[in-house]
C-alpha positions as MATLAB code, in Angstrom:
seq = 'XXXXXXXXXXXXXXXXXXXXXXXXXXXXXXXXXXXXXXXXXXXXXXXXXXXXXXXXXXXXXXXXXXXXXXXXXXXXXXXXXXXXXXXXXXXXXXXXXXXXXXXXXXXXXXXXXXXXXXXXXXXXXXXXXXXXXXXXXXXXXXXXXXXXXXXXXXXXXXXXXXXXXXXXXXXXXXXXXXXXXXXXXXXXXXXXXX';
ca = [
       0.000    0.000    0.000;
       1.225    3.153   -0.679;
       1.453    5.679    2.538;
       2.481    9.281    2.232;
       2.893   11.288    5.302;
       3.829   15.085    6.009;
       5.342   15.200    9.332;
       4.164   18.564   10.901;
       2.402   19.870    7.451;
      -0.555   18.574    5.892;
       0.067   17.600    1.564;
      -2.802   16.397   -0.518;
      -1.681   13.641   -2.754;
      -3.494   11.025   -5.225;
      -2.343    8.337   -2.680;
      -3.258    7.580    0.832;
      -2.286   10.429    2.748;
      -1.834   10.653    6.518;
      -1.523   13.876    8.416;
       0.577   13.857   11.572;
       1.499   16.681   14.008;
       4.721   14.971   14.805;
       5.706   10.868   14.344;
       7.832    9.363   16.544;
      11.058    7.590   15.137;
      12.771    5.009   16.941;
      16.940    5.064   16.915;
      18.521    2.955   19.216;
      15.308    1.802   21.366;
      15.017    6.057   21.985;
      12.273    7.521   20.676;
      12.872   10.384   18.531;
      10.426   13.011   16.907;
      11.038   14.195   13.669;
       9.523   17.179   12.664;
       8.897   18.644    9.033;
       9.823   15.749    7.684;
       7.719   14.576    4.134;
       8.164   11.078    3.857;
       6.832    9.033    1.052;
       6.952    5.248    0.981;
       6.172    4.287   -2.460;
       9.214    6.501   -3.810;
      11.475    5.894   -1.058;
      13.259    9.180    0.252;
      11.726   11.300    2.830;
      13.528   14.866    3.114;
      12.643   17.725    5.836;
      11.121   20.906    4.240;
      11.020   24.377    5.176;
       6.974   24.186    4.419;
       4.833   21.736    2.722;
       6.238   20.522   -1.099;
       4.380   20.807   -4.292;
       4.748   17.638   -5.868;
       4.745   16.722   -9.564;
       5.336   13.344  -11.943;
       7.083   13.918  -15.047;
       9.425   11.964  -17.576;
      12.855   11.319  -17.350;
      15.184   10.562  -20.114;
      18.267    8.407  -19.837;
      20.698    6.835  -22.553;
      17.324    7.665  -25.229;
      14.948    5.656  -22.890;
      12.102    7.393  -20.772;
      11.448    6.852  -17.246;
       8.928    7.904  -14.725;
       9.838   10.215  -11.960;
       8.229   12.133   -9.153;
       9.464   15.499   -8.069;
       9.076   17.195   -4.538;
       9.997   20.927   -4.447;
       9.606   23.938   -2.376;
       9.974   27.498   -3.798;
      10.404   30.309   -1.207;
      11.560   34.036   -2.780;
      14.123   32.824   -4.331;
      15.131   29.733   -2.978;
      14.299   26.431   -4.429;
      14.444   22.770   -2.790;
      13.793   19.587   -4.430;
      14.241   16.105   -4.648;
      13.467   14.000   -7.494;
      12.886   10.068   -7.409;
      13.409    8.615  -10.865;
      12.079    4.855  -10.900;
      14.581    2.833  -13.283;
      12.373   -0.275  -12.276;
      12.988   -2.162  -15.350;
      16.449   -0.702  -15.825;
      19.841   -1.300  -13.427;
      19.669   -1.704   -9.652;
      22.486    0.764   -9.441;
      24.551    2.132  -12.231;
      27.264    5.013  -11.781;
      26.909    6.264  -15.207;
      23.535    7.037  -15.231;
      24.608    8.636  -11.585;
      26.750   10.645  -13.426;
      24.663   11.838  -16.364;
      22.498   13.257  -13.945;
      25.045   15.247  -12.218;
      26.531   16.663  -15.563;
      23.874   19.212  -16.020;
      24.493   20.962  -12.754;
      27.960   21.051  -13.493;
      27.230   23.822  -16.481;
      25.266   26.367  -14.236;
      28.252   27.628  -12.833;
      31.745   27.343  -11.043;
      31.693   23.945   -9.280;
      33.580   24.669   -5.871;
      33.216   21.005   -4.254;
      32.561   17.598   -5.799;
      32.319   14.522   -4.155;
      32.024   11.185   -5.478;
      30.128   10.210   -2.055;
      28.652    6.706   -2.128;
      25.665    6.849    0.487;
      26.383    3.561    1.915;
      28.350    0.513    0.340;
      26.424   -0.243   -3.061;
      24.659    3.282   -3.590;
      26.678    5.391   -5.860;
      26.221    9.091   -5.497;
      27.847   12.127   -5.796;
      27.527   15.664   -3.827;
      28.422   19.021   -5.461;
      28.642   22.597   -4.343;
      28.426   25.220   -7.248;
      28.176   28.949   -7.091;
      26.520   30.762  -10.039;
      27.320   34.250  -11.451;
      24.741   36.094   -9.392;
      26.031   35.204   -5.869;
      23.826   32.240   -5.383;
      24.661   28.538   -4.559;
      23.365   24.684   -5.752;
      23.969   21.953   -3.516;
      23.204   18.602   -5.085;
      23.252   15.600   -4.479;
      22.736   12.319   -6.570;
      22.339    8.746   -5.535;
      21.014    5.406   -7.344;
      19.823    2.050   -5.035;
      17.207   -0.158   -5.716;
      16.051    0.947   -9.017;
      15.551    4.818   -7.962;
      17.860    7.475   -8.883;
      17.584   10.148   -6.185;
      18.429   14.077   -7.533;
      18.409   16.850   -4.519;
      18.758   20.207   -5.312;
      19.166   23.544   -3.192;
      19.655   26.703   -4.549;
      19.662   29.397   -2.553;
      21.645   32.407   -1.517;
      25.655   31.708   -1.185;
      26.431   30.508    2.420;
      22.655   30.487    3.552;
      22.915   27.372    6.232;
      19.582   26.260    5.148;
      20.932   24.518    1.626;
      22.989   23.044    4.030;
      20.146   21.222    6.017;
      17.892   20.628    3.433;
      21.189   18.763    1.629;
      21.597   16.705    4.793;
      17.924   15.767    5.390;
      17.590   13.679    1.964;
      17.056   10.177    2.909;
      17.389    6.885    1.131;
      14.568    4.563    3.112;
      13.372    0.927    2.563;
      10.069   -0.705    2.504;
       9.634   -0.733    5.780;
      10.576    3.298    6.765;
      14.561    2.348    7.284;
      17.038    4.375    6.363;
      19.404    2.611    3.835;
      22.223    4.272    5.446;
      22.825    1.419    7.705;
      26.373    2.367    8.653;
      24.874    5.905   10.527;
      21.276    5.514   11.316;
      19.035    2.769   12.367;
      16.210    5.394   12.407;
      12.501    4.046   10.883;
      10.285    6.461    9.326;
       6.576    5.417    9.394;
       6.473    2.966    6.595;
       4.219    0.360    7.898;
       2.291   -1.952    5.481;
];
């Protein structure tokens, strides 16, 4: 079944939605809240948000082949957040070339001032850049591929604003069953029940 849930916002959505004031996570046998936090099972990723994300489906093209995908985003002024889920279900589990046609793009907007080829856990090809463009402003993005999703986050917002930052850092990879796929750093379960 597929769930959606807005943790501390309320998102309409052609799925079953559930509304929650706050959920609590377990890590470690604590119970922890997590707050903001749009989590959506079907897709996968669940990322924290300044306020509640439009979402949108749209095609994705890869190597001449189209694929579904699902966008999340949040505009503010000038400031944009996103994070796409592209479902490669009857393409590769993982593949670091299509990992890295999706970052190429990004790397045209404007002077690239970090790149990381940053796996997210063993298996999960991904990369993380930092690029400044001409008008003062910054992209952080961030690319992974597991389980037949690419994952594309994007913030771009004013250079050094610590938000970017956080929104980067709140993208997360999660199973079936609400776990983070980050095994290594979190045993935290977002509500992903069946």
């Amino acid at each position: 079944m597929f769930k959606t849930y807005v943790i501390g916002a309320a998102l309409l959505s052609c799925a079953a939605v559930a509304t929650l004031d706050t959920v609590s996570a377990v890590e470690d046998g604590q119970q922890a809240v997590a707050k903001d936090y749009y989590v959506d099972c079907q897709h996968r990723v669940a990322a924290r948000f300044r306020a509640k994300p439009e979402m949108r489906d749209f095609p994705y093209s890869e190597g001449g082949k189209m694929f579904p995908a699902r966008e999340y985003h949040l505009e503010q002024g000038m400031d944009r957040f996103s994070v796409k889920v592209v479902d490669f279900t009857n393409g590769p589990d993982a593949d670091d070339t299509i990992v890295e046609n999706a970052v190429a793009p990004f790397r045209m907007i404007g002077d690239v001032q970090g790149q990381q080829p940053e796996d997210y856990a063993p298996g999960i090809p991904g990369r993380q850049l930092v690029i400044f463009t001409d008008d003062g402003r910054q992209h952080r993005v961030t690319v992974y591929m597991a389980k037949h999703r690419l994952y594309i986050s994007d913030a771009f917002t004013a250079r050094g604003d610590y938000g970017a930052l956080q929104f980067d850092q709140s993208v997360v990879i999660i199973g079936p069953d609400g776990a983070d796929q980050n095994n290594f750093v979190s045993s935290l379960r977002y509500p992903c029940g069946k």
